[in-house]
C-alpha positions in Angstrom: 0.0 0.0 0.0 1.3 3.4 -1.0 1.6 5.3 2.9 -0.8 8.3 4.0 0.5 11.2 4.7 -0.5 12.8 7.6 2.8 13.0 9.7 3.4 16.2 11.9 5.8 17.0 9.6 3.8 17.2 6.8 0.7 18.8 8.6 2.8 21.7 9.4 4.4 22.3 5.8 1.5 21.7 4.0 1.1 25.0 3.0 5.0 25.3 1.9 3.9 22.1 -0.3 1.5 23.8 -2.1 3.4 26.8 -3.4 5.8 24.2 -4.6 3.0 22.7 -6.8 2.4 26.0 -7.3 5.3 26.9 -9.0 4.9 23.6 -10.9 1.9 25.0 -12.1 2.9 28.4 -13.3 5.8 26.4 -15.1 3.4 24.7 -17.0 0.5 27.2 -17.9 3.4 29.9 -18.6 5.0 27.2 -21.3 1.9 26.5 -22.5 1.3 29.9 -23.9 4.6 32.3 -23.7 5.8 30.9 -27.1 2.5 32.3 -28.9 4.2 35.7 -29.0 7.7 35.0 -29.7 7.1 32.4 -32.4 7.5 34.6 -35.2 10.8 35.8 -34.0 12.1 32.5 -33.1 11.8 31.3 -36.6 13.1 34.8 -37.8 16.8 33.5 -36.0 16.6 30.5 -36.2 14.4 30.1 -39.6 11.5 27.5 -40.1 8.4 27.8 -42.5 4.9 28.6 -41.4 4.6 25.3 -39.8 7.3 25.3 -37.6 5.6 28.5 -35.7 2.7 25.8 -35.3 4.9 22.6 -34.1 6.8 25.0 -31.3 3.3 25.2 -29.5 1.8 21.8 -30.4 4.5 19.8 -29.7 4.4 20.8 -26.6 0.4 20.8 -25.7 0.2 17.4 -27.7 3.0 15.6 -25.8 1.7 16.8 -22.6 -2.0 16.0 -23.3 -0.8 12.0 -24.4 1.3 11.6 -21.6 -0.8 13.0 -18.8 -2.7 10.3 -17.9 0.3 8.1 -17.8 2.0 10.5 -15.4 -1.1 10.1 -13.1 -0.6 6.5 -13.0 3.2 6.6 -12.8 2.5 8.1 -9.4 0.2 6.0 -8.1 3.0 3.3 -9.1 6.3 4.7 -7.9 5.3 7.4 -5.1 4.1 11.2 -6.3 7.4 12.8 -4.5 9.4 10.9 -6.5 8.0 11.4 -9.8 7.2 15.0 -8.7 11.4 15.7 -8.9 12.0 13.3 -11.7 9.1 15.9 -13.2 10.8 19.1 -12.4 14.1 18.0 -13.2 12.9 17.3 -17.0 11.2 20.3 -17.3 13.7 22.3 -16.2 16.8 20.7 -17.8 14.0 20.4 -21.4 13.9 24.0 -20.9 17.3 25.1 -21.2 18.2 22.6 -24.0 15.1 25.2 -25.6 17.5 28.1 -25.0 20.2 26.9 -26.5 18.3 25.4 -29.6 20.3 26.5 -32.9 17.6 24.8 -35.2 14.1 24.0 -35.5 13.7 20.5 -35.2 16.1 20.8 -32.2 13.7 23.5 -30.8 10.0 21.5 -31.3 12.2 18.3 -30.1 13.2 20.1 -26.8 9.3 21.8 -26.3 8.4 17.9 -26.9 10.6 16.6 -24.1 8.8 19.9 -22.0 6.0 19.0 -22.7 6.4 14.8 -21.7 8.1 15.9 -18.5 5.3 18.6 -18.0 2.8 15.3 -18.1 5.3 13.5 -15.5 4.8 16.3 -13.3 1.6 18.0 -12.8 -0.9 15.2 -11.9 1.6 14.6 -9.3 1.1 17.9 -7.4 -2.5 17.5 -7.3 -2.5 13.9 -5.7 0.0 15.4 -3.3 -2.2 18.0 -2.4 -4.5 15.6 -1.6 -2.6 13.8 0.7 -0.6 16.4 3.0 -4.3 18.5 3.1 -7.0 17.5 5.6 -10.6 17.3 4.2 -11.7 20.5 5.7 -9.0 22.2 4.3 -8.3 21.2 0.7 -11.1 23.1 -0.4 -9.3 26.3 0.6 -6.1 24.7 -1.1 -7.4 24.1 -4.6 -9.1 27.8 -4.4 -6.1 29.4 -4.7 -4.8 27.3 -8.1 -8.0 29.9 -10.1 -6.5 33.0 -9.5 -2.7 31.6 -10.1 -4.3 30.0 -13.3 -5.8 33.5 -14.3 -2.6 35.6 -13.3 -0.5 33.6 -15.3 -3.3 33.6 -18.4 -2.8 37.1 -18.3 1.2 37.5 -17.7 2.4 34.8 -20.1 1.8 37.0 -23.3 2.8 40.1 -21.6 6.3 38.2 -20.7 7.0 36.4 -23.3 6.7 39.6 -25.4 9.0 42.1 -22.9 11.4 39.4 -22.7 11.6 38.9 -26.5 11.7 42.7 -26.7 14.1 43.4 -24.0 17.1 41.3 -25.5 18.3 40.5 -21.9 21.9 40.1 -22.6 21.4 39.5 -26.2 19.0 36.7 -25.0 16.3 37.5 -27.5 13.3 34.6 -27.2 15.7 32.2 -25.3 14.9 34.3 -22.3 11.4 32.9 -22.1 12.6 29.6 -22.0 15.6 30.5 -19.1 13.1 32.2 -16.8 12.2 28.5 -15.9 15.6 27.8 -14.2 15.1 29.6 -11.4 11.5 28.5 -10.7 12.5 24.7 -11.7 15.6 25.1 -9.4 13.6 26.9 -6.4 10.6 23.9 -6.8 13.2 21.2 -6.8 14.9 22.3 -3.3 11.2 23.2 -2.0 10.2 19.4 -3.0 13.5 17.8 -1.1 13.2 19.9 1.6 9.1 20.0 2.4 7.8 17.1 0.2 6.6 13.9 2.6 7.6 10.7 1.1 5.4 8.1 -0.7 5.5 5.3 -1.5 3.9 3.5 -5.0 0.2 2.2 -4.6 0.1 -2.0 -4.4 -1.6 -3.6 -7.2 -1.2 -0.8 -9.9 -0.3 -1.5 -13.7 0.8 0.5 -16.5 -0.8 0.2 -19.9 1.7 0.3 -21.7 -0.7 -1.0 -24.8 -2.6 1.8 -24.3 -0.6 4.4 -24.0 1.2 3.1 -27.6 -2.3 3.5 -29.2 -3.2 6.4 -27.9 0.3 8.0 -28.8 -0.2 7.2 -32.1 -3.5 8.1 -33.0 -2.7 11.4 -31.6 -0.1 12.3 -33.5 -1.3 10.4 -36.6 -3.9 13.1 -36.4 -2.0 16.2 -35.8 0.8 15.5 -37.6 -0.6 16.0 -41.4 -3.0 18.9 -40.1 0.2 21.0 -39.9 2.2 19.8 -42.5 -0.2 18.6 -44.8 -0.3 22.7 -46.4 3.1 22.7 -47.1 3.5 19.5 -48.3 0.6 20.1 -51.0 -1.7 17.2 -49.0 -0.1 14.5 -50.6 -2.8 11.0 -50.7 -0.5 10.2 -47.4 -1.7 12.8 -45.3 -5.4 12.0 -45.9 -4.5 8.4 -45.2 -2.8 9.3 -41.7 -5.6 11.2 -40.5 -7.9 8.1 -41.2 -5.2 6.2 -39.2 -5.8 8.6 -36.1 -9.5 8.3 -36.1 -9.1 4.6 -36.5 -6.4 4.2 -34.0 -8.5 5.7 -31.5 -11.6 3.1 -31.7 -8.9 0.6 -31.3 -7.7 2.5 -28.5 -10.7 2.2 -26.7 -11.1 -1.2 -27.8 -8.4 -2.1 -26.2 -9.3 -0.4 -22.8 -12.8 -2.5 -22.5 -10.1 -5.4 -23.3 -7.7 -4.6 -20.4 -10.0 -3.5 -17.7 -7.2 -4.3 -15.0 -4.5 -2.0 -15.8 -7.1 0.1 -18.7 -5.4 4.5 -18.7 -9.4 5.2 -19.1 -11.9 3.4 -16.5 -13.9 1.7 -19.4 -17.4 2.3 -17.9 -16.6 5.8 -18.7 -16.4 5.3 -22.6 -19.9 3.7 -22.7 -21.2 6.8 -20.6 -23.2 9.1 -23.1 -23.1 11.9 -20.7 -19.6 11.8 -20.4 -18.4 11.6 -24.2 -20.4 14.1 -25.2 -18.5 16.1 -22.3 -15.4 15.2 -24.4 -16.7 16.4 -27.3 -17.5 19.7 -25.7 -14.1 20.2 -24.4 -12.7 19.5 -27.7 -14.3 21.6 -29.1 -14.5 24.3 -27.0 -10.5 24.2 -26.3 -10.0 23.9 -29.8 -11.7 27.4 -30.6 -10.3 28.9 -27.3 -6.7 28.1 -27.8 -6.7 27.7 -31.7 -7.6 31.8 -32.0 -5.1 32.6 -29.3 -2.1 31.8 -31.4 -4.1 33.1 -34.8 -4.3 36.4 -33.8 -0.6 36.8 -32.1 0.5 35.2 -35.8 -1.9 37.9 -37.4 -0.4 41.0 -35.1 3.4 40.3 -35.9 3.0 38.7 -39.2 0.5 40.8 -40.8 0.4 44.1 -38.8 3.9 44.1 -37.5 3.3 44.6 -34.3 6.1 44.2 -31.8 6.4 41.1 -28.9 5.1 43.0 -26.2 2.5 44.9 -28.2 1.2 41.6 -29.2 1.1 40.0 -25.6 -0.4 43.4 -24.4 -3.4 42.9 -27.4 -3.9 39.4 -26.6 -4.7 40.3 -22.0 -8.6 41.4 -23.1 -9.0 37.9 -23.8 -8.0 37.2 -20.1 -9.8 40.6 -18.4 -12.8 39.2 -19.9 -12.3 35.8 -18.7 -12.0 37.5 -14.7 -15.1 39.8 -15.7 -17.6 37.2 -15.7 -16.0 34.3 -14.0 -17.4 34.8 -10.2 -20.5 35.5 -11.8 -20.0 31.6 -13.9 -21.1 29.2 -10.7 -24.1 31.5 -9.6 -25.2 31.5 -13.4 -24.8 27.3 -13.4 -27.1 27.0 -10.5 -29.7 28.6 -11.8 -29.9 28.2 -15.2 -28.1 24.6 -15.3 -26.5 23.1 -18.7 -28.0 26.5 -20.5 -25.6 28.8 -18.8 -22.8 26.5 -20.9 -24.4 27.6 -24.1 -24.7 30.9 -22.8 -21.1 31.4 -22.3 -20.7 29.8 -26.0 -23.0 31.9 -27.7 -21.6 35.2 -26.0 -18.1 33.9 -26.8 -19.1 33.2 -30.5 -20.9 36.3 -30.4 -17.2 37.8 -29.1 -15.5 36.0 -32.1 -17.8 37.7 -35.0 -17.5 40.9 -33.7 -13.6 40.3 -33.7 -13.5 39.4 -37.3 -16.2 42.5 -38.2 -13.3 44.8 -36.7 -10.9 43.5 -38.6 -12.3 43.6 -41.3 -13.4 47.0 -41.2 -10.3 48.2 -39.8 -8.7 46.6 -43.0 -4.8 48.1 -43.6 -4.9 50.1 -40.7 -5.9 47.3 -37.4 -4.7 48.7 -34.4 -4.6 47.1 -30.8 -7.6 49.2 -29.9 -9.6 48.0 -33.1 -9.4 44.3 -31.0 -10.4 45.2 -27.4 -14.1 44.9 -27.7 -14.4 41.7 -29.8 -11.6 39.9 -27.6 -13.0 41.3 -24.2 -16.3 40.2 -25.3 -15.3 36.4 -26.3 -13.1 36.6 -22.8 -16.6 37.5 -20.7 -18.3 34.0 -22.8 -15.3 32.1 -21.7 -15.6 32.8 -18.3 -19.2 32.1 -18.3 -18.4 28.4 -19.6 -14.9 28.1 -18.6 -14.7 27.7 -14.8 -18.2 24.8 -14.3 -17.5 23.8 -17.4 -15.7 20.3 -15.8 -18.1 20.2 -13.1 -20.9 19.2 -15.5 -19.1 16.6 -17.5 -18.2 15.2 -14.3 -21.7 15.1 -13.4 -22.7 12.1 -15.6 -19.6 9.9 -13.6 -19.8 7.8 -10.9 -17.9 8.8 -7.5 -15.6 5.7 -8.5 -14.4 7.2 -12.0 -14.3 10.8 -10.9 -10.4 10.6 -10.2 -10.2 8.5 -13.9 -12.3 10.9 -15.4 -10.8 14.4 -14.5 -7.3 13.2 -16.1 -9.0 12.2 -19.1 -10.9 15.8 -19.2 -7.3 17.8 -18.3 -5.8 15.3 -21.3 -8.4 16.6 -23.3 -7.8 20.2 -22.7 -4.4 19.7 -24.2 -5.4 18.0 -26.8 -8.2 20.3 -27.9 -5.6 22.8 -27.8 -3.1 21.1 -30.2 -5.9 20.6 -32.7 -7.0 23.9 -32.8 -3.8 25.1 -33.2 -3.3 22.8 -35.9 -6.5 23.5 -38.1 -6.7 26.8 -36.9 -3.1 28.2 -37.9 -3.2 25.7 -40.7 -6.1 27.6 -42.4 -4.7 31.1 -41.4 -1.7 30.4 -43.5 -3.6 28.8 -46.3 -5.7 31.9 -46.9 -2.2 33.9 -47.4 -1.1 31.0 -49.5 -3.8 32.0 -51.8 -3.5 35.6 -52.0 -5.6 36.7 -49.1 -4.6 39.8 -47.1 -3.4 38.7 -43.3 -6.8 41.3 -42.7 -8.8 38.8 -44.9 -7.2 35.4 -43.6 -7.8 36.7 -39.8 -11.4 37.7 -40.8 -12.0 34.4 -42.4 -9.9 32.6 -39.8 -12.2 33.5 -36.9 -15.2 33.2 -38.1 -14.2 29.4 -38.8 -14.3 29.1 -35.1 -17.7 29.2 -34.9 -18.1 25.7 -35.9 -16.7 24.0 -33.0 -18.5 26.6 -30.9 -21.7 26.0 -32.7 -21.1 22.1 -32.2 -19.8 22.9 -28.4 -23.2 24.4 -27.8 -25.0 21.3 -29.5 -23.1 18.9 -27.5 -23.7 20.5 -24.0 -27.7 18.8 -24.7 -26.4 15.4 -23.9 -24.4 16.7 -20.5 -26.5 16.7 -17.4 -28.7 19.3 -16.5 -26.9 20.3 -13.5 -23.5 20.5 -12.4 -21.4 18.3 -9.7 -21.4 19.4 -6.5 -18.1 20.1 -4.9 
């Protein structure tokens, strides 16, 4: 049996352990997103097509997402605090091999490795919050990972673009990348000095089956979305996406199979509810994230628009989110599943006004010409955003809530990597075919209505009310 933890020791550092995880956290959300803004100028040093601006955010987000659930269960197998500075280590030692990058493929291989190591180390701070927190008190613990979450929503453009601007030392863009040293550093010593020990849980398995099927499917499916344009979709590409689809029903073919040691409980992939949850999170993540990279592409490519100019354009997104998200649990409770669709529909709503203003601001879009479409799509966001797990989870039993939420985080990622893939994929094709970067963006972001539009469908088959929590 892996042992509780609820020494005195642990008791009276538990708060010390959760600004560790923390800082963890911030690692990861900051990654996620700082490299949105400094993408163009990364491939202007180091060179790249179109596509590599894609691969040096969804190699990372598509990693992470594949690998997540297996870092879940890699703790439950070999202890948390173990795994937790295995984690760190990675990310922090993946993080300067980014910095030093002097090609490409070096570069997208090194935010790949991040990413993988990003998926060893998260789930593990949350299980160890679990375990050094008393009941009464992790409630107050997990409050504080929303406003870290929507600080760092809001900083990571706004960094990543002084820090790209600010050529600390002659730095440029690696900067982003070395800021994570000190925090990796900091978190290790915090994790050998405050972290209780654990041991592995008795009985668990990996699916090692699984999490080869699941691997590939993924990036059978991602991989021709972004390089299919350049490559002039040869037969091959059409033929690898077909593979994706079709290695994910033998994915979960294989998990009804191997119920013992299964990544996903298998109950959950019979539960209606809870697949049309997934398909909402795709979707909606996949609009959410996919636009996010668009329009910092758009500002720097097409309107030349500095780093931090960019990262500074892209915060309404976030104001809005912290607008309207207090307001997102009362809004749940009394209007159920239907305050989901209203969050979608003002969000869609945010995203046509968007591409109205750019079109109407045609040669001459400025920062200001954004606000009120972005801060509008921010306010729908964080109408949907912050229940929006708590009513998937609603159509799960108490036994496959732990199973389930790893699949749902998995699926952020994933969401995320496909949007950026169709997403930036399409931006680039309009300017392909002779499209102004005003008319690409314009017809760019009114293409994300359909998942939004298919989002709001598939909330009908989630529960009518949330989880409690």
């Amino acid at each position: 049996m892996g042992a509780a933890v609820t020494t005195t020791k642990s008791l009276s550092t538990r708060w010390a352990v959760l600004a560790i995880v923390l800082v963890a956290e911030v690692m990861d959300l900051v990654d996620g997103t700082i490299v949105n803004v400094a993408a163009p100028s990364i491939r202007a040093e180091i060179g790249g097509s179109d596509a590599t601006m894609q691969w040096l955010v969804a190699a990372y987000t598509l990693t992470f997402a594949v690998l997540l659930i297996t870092g879940a269960r890699l703790g439950d197998l070999i202890g948390r605090r173990r795994l937790f500075m295995i984690g760190i280590v990675g990310f922090t030692a993946a993080s300067a091999l980014c910095a030093v990058a002097v090609s490409p493929g070096m570069l997208i291989a090194t935010r790949a490795v991040q990413g993988a190591f990003g998926a060893v180390l998260i789930p593990q701070g949350f299980g160890m919050i679990k375990e050094v927190f008393d009941e009464h008190e992790i409630t107050k613990a997990f409050a504080l990972f929303g406003p870290v979450m929507g600080l760092s929503a809001v900083a990571a453009p706004i960094l990543g673009g002084a820090l790209v601007d600010a050529d600390l030392l002659g730095t440029g863009w690696r900067a982003i990348f070395l800021v994570n040293l000190p925090l990796g550093i900091a978190g290790l010593v915090g994790a050998l000095r405050v972290m209780p020990r654990t041991g592995g849980t008795a009985g668990t398995r990996l699916d090692l089956g699984g999490v080869l099927l699941v691997t590939g499917a993924s990036f059978a499916l991602i991989y021709p979305l972004v390089q299919g344009r350049e490559l002039g979709w040869p037969a091959w590409c059409f033929a690898l996406l077909a593979a994706g689809v079709a290695g994910f029903a033998a994915f979960a073919a294989y998990e009804r199979r191997h119920r013992t040691r299964a990544l996903i409980t298998p109950s959950l992939l019979r539960n209606r509810a809870f697949t049309g949850g997934l398909v909402v999170a795709v979707c909606f993540f996949m609009a959410m994230i996919g636009i996010n990279l668009v329009l910092s592409l758009f500002c720097q490519l097409g309107e030349g628009f500095t780093p931090l100019r960019t990262g500074l354009t892209l915060a309404p997104f976030a104001f809005g989110i912290a607008l309207t998200a207090g307001a997102s649990y009362p809004l749940a409770q009394r209007f159920g599943r239907v305050s989901m669709q209203i969050g979608f529909t003002v969000m869609g709503a945010g995203l046509a006004l968007l591409a109205v203003m750019v079109h109407h601001g045609g040669a001459d879009v400025s920062s200001w010409t954004l606000v009120p479409g972005e801060l509008l799509a921010g306010m729908g966001m964080g109408i949907a955003l912050p229940p929006l797990f708590d009513f998937i989870l609603a159509g799960v039993g108490g036994d496959e809530v732990g199973s389930a939420s790893g699949v749902l985080n998995a699926i952020q990622q994933f969401g995320g990597a496909l949007g950026i893939a169709v997403l930036a994929t399409v931006f680039f094709a309009y300017v392909d075919h002779g499209h102004t970067s005003v008319s690409a963006m314009t017809n760019t972001t009114l293409l994300t209505l359909v998942p939004l539009a298919l989002a709001t469908l598939a909330v009908f088959r989630l529960p009518q009310r949330a989880r409690e929590v």
